[in-house]
C-alpha positions, 0 to 999 in steps of 0.5 A: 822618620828612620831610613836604613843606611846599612844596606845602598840607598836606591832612590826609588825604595826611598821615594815610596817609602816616604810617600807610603809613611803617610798615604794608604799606598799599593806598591807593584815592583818586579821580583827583586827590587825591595817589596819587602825591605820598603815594607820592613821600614814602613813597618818598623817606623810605624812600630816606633810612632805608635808605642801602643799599636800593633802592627800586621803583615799579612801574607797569603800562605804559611811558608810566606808569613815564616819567610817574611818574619825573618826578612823584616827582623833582618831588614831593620832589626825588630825586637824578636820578642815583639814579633809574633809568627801567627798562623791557623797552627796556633790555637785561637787561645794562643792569638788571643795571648799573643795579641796582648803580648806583641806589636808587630804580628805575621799572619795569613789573611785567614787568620787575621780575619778569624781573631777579628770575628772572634774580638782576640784582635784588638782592631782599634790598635792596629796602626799599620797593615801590610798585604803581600802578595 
């Protein structure tokens, strides 16, 4: 698996990463100390393993799905073109194109939960979710 040494090396962010890379993991840190950035690599190691899988970050309201995107593209450099910026603002003929098109997808709960009623999100190809708070 791929750690990021552009940026210091703290060894807790390290630890939970590895251990979140293969078991289903809750991971409660204060303000600050890298909920994303262990998110962004658990995600884009996950992005690499599986080539035909889709990859969900879910966050609670728009202005967080906006800010997570360009935080995780920062952290460990995803593809823009693989990654899809998917609220209630886009039409559900839009997600169903968009789910085809893309791997790594940011949305609301709502949403994800409305293209799975729908069958727009391919479910048996997601490999990795995250939920932010």
């Amino acid at each position: 698996w791929i750690y990021p040494t552009n940026l210091p090396i703290r060894d807790y962010q390290y630890n939970i990463v590895q251990k979140a890379l293969f078991k289903n993991t809750l991971v409660c840190l204060p303000t600050g100390l890298g909920k994303t950035f262990i998110a962004a690599v658990v995600m884009y190691n996950f992005y690499r393993w599986y080539p035909g899988g889709k990859v969900v970050f879910l966050a609670p309201t728009k202005p967080l799905v906006a800010q997570q995107i360009q935080a995780c593209h920062g952290i460990v450099g995803l593809p823009q073109h693989e990654l899809a910026e998917m609220t209630g603002d886009l039409l559900p003929k839009a997600r169903a194109e968009t789910w085809l098109s893309c791997r790594v997808f940011f949305l609301t709960p709502q949403v994800m939960q409305n293209d799975l009623g729908r069958g727009s999100c391919p479910a048996q190809l997601v490999c990795c979710v995250v939920f932010d708070e």
